[in-house]
C-alpha positions as CSV (number, residue, x, y, z in Angstrom):
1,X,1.3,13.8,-2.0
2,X,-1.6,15.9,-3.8
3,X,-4.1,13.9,-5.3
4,X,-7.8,13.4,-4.9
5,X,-7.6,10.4,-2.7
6,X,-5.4,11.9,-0.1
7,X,-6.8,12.9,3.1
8,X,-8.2,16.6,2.9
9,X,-6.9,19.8,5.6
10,X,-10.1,19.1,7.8
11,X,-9.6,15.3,7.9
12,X,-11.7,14.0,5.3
13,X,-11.1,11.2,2.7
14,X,-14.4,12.5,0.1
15,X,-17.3,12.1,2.8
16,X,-15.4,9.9,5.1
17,X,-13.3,10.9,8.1
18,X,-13.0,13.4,10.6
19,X,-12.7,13.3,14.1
20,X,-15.4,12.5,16.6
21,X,-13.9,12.3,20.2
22,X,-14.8,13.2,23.8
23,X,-13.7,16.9,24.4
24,X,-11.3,15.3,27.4
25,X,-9.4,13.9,24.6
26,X,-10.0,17.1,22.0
27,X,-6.4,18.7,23.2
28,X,-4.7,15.3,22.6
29,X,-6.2,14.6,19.0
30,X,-5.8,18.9,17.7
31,X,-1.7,18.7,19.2
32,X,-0.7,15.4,17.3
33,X,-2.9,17.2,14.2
34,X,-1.2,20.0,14.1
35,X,2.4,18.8,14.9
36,X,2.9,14.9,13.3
37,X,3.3,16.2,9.6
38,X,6.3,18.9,11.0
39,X,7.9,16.2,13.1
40,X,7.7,13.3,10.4
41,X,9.3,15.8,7.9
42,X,12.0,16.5,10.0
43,X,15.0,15.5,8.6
44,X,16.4,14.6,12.7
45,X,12.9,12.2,12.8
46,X,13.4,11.0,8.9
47,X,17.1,10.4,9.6
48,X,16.3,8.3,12.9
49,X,13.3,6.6,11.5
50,X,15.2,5.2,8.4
51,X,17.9,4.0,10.4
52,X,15.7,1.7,12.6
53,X,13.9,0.8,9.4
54,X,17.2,-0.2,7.8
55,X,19.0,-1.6,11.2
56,X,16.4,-2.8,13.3
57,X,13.3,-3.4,11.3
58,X,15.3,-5.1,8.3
59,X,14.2,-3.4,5.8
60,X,14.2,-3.0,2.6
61,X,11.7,-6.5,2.6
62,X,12.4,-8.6,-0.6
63,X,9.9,-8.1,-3.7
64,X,9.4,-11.9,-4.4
65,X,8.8,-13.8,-7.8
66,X,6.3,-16.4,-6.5
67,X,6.8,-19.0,-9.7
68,X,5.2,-21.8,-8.6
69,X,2.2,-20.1,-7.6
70,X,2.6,-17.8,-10.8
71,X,2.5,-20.9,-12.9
72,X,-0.3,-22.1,-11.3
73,X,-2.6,-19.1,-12.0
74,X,-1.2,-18.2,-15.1
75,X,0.3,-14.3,-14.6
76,X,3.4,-12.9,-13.0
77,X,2.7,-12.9,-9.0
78,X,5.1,-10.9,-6.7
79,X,4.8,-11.3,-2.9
80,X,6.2,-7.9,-0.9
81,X,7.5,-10.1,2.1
82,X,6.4,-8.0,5.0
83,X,6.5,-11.2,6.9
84,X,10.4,-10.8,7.3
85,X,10.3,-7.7,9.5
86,X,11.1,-8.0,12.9
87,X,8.5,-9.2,14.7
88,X,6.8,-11.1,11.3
89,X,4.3,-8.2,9.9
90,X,4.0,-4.7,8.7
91,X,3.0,-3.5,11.9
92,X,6.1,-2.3,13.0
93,X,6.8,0.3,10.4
94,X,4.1,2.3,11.9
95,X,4.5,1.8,15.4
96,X,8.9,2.7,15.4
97,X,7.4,5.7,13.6
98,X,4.8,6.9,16.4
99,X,7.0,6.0,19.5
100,X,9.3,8.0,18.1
101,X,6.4,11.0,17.6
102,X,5.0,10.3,21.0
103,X,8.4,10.9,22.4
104,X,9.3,14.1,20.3
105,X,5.6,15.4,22.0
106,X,6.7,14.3,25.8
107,X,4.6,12.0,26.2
108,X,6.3,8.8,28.7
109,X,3.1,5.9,28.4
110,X,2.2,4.1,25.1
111,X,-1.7,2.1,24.8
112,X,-2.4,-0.3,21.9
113,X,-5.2,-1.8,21.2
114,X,-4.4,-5.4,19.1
115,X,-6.6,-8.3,17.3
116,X,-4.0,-11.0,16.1
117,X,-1.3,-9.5,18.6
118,X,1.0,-8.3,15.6
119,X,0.2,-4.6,16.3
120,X,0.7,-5.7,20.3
121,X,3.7,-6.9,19.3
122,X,5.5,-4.7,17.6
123,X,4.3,-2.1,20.2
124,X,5.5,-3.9,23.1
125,X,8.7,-4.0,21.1
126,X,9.4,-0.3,20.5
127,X,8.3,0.2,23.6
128,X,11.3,-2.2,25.3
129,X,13.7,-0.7,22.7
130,X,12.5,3.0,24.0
131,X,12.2,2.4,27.6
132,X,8.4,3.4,27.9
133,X,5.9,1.8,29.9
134,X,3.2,0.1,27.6
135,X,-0.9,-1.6,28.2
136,X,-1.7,-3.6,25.2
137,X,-5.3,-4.0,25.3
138,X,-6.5,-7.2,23.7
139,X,-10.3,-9.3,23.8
140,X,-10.4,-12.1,25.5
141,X,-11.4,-14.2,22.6
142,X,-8.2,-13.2,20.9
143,X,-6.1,-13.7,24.1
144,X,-7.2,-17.3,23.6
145,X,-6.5,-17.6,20.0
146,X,-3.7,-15.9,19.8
147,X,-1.7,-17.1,22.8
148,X,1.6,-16.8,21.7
149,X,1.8,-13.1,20.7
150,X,0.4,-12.7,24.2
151,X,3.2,-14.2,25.7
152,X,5.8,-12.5,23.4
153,X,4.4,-9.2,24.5
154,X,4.5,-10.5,28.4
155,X,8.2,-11.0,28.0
156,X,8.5,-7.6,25.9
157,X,7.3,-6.1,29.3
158,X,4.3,-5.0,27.9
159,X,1.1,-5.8,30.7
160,X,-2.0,-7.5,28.0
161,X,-5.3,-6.8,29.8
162,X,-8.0,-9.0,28.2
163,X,-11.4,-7.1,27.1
164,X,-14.5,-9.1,27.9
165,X,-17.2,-6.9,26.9
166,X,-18.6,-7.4,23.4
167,X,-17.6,-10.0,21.3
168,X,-13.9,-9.8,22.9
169,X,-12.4,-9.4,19.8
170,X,-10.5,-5.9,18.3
171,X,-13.5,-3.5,17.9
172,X,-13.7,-3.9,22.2
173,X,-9.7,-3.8,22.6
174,X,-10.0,-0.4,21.0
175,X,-12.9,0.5,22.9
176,X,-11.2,-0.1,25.9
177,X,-7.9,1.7,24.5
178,X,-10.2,4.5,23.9
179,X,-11.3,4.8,27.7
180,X,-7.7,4.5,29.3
181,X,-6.8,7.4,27.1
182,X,-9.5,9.4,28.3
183,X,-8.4,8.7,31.9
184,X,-4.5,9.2,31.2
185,X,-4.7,12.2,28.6
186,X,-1.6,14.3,29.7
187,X,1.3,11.6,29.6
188,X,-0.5,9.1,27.2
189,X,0.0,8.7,23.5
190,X,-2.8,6.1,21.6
191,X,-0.2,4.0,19.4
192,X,-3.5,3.2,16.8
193,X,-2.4,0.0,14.6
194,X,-4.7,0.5,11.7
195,X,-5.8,3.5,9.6
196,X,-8.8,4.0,11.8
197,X,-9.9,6.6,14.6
198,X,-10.0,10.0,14.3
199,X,-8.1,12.4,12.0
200,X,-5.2,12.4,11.6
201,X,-5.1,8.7,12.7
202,X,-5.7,7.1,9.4
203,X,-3.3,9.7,7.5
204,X,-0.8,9.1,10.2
205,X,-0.4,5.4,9.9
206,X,-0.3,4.9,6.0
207,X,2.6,7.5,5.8
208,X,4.2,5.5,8.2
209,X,3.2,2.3,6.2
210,X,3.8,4.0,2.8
211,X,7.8,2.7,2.9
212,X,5.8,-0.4,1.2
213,X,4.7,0.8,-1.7
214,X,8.0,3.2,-1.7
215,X,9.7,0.0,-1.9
216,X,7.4,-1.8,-4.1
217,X,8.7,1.1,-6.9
218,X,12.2,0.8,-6.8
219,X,12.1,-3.0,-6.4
220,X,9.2,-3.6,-9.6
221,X,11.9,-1.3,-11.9
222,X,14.7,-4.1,-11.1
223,X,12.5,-6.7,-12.1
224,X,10.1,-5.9,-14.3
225,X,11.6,-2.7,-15.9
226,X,8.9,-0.4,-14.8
227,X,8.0,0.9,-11.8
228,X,4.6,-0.1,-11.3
229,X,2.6,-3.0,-11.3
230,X,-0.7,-3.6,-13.2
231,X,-2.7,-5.0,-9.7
232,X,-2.0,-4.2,-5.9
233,X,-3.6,-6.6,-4.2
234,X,-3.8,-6.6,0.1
235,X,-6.3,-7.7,2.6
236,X,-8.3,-5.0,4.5
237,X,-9.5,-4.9,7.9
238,X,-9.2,-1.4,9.4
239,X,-6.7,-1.0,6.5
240,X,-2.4,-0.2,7.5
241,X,-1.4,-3.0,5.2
242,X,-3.5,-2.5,2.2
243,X,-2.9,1.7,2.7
244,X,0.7,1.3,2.8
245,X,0.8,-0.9,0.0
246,X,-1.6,1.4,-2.0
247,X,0.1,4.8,-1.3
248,X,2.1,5.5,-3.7
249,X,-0.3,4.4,-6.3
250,X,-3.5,6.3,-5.3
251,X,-3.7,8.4,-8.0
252,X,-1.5,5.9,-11.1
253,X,-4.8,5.0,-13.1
254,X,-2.6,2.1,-14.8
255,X,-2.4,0.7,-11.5
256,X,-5.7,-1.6,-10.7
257,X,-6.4,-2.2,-6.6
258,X,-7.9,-5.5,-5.2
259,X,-8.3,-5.3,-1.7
260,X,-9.9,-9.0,0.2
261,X,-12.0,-8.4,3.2
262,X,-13.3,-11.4,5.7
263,X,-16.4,-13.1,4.5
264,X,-16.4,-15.3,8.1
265,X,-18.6,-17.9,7.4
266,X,-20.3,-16.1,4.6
267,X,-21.2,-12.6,3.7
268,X,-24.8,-13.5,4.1
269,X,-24.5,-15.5,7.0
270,X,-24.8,-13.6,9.9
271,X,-21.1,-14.2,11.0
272,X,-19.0,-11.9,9.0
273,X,-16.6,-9.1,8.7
274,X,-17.0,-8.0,5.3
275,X,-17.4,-4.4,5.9
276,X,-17.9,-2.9,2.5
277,X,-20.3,-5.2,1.6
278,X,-22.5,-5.6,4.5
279,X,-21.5,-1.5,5.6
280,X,-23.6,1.6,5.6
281,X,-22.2,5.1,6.7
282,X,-21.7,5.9,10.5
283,X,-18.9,6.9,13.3
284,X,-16.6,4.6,14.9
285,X,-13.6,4.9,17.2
286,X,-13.5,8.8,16.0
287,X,-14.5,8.7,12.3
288,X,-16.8,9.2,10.1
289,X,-17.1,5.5,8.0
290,X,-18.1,2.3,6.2
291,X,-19.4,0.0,9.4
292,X,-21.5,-3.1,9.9
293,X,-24.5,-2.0,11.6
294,X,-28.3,-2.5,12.6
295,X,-31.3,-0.7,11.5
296,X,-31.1,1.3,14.5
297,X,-27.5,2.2,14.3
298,X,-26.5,-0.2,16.7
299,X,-23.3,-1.7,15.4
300,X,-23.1,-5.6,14.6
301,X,-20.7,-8.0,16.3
302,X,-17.8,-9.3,13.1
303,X,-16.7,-12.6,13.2
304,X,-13.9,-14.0,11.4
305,X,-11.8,-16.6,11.9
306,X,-8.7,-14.0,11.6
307,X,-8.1,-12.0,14.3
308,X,-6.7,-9.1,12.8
309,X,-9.8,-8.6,10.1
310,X,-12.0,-9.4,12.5
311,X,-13.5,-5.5,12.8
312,X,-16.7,-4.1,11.8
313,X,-15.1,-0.8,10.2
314,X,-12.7,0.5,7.9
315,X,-10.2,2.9,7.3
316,X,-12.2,6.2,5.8
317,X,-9.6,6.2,3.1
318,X,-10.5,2.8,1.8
319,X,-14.3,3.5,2.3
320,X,-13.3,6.7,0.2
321,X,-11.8,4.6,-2.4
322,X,-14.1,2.2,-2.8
323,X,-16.8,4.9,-2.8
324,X,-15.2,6.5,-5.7
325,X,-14.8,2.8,-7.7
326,X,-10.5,2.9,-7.3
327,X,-10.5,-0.3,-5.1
328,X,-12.7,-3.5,-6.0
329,X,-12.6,-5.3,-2.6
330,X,-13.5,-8.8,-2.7
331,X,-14.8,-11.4,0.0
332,X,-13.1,-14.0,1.1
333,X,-14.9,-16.8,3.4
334,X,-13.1,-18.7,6.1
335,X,-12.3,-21.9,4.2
336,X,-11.2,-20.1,1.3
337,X,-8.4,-18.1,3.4
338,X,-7.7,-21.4,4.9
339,X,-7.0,-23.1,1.4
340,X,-5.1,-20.4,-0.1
341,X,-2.5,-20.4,3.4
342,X,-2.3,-24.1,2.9
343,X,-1.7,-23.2,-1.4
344,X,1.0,-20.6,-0.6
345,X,2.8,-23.4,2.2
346,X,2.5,-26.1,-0.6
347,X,3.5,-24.1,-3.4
348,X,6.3,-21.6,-2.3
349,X,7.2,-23.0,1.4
350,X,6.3,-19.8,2.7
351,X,3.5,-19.9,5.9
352,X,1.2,-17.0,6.0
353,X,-0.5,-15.2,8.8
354,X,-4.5,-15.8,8.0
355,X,-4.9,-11.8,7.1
356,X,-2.5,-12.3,4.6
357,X,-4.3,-15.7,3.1
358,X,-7.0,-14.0,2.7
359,X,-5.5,-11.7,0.2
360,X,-4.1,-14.9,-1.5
361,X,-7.4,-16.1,-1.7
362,X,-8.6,-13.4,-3.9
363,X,-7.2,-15.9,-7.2
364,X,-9.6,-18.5,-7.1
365,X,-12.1,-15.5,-7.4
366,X,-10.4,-13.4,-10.2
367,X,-9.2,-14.1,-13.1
368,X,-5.6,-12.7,-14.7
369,X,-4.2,-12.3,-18.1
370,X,-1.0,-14.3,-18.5
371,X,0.8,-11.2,-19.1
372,X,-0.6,-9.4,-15.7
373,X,1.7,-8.0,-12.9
374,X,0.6,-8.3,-9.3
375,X,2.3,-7.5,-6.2
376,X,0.1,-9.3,-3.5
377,X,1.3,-7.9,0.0
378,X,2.4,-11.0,2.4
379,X,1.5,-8.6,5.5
380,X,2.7,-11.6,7.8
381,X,4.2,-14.7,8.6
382,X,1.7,-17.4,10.0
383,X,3.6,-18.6,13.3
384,X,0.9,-17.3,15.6
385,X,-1.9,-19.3,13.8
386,X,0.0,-22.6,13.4
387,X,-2.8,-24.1,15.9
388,X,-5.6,-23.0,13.6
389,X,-3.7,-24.7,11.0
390,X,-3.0,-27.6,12.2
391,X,-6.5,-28.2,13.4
392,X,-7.6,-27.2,9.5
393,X,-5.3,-30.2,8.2
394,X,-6.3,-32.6,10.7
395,X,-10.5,-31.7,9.8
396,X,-9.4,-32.4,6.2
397,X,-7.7,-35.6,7.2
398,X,-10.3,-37.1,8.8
399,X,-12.5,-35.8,6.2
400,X,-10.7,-37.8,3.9
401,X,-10.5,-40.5,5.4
């Protein structure tokens, strides 16, 4: 793919990108550039790849006419069921991709680093499937909240170590990722879960991710007779889902991109993770980007009450994008994720994870024209935040009450 939003030959998205990494892991980060573009192109990898996809993934995921909740906003809404992969999220189309990288380039031990656990997951998962040993590293304050996955990952034979410096939330799992790799550089291979980190990182994963949009082409012909829609519409934390969703369509001016990043308690309020609002230019995890930081560079703690958005970063291609005015990224507050999971239940019987509500949450701030095609990306399913749920509905019963 050539086009002015793709990732340029030394890294960069516009001014954003790069890699910025220890010199112990320089070797590491210049092999995997240099190699993963040959070795995805192969037709032995492609072949492989697509037949996990197809047999063991389940893909193609349906394209899904949402009626109910179409009706309710007036315009045509289409959910891209990720939440029907194995495992319940989009998170495994990258990571079958890179195990099967990491052992094409030798390398015997995965590291993830993990927020919601859906990343964990699905990495403790290829791992089992491909015999490799496999650390998920995980903050403590998500270990709590997001118990389940934890255990899934136990029984995948993955070994979770909880992070308790910072905030224990994602932005320490990685930093903790980070540091095993430096120690284990040789065997190791850095399964990264988002398009963040250093180049070619973010590149790396939306490929892997772009069988979304890919998807999203064939599947908008059968139903709509064209093969685009008018709005994409994802939520963003670091950014796989939204980049995957996006891909294809980088460059298709007809095609209008609404991204929804966590607003926490409030954009203003001290407690948030809305990165392109609250962001100013700096490095993180390897890359040159859009992050939440203090006067004296000094980057703030996120807070949202999803774990997977819960990052003070984001990819360099979205802070690229938005840069450039291609993506209007909205911010959606805690309550209103909430009340758009508990909408999409009501409406559709479908349960959301709470990254994916928050995309859902972006109609009571925009309006559509009747006419208006959207594919909204349903990233995943919402079994690992049933507690948060339930204790949602039982605040608003004895609100009521």
């Amino acid at each position: 793919m050539d086009n002015k939003f793709d990732v340029n030959e030394e890294g960069y998205y516009g001014e954003f990108g790069g890699a910025y990494v220890p010199e112990i892991l320089y070797a590491n980060v210049e092999t995997l550039r240099k190699t993963y573009k040959t070795i995805l192109q192969a037709p032995a990898f492609q072949k492989e790849y697509n037949e996990l996809l197809s047999d063991y993934v389940g893909r193609p995921t349906p394209l899904y006419f949402a009626r109910r909740l179409s009706e309710k906003y007036d315009c045509k809404i289409y959910l891209k069921r990720e939440d029907l992969n194995h495992t319940g999220a989009h998170k495994i189309n990258n990571t079958i991709g890179q195990i099967l990288l990491a052992r094409r380039m030798g390398k015997t031990r995965i590291i993830a680093e993990t927020g919601a656990g859906q990343h964990g997951v699905a990495t403790a998962t290829v791992c089992a499937l491909m015999n490799m040993e496999c650390v998920v590293y995980m903050g403590k304050t998500d270990v709590e909240r997001q118990h389940l996955n934890v255990q899934k990952m136990e029984m995948l034979g993955a070994k979770v170590v909880p992070v308790t410096s910072g905030n224990q939330t994602l932005k320490d799992a990685t930093n903790e990722a980070i540091r095993d790799w430096c120690c284990h550089p040789a065997n190791t291979h850095y399964i990264i879960g988002s398009t963040v980190g250093p180049h070619p990182y973010p590149d790396l994963v939306a490929r892997l991710q772009s069988v979304i949009s890919k998807e999203i082409k064939k599947q908008i012909i059968e139903k709509e007779g064209r093969d685009y829609p008018d709005y994409l519409v994802a939520c963003v934390g670091g950014g796989s889902n939204a980049g995957g969703t996006i891909y294809e369509y980088l460059d298709d001016p007809r095609v209008k991109i609404v991204l929804a990043e966590a607003a926490g308690k409030g954009v203003d309020s001290g407690e948030s993770a809305a990165t392109i609002q609250l962001g100013r230019t700096g490095i993180i995890h390897g890359a040159k980007t859009l992050l939440m930081q203090d006067a004296d560079g000094q980057i703030q703690e996120p807070y949202s009450i999803s774990a997977g958005l819960d990052y003070p970063g984001i990819g360099p291609m979205h802070a690229n994008m938005v840069r450039q005015g291609r993506s209007e990224v909205l911010a959606i507050d805690d309550n209103e994720a909430l009340a758009a999971a508990m909408e999409l239940t009501r409406l559709e019987g479908i349960i959301p994870a709470l990254e994916s509500a928050h995309a859902l949450g972006i109609f009571g701030k925009k309006k559509f024209k009747k006419e208006d095609i959207i594919v909204l990306c349903l990233s995943g399913r919402g079994d690992k935040d049933m507690e948060t749920y339930i204790n949602y509905e039982l605040q608003i019963t004895n609100y009521n009450l």
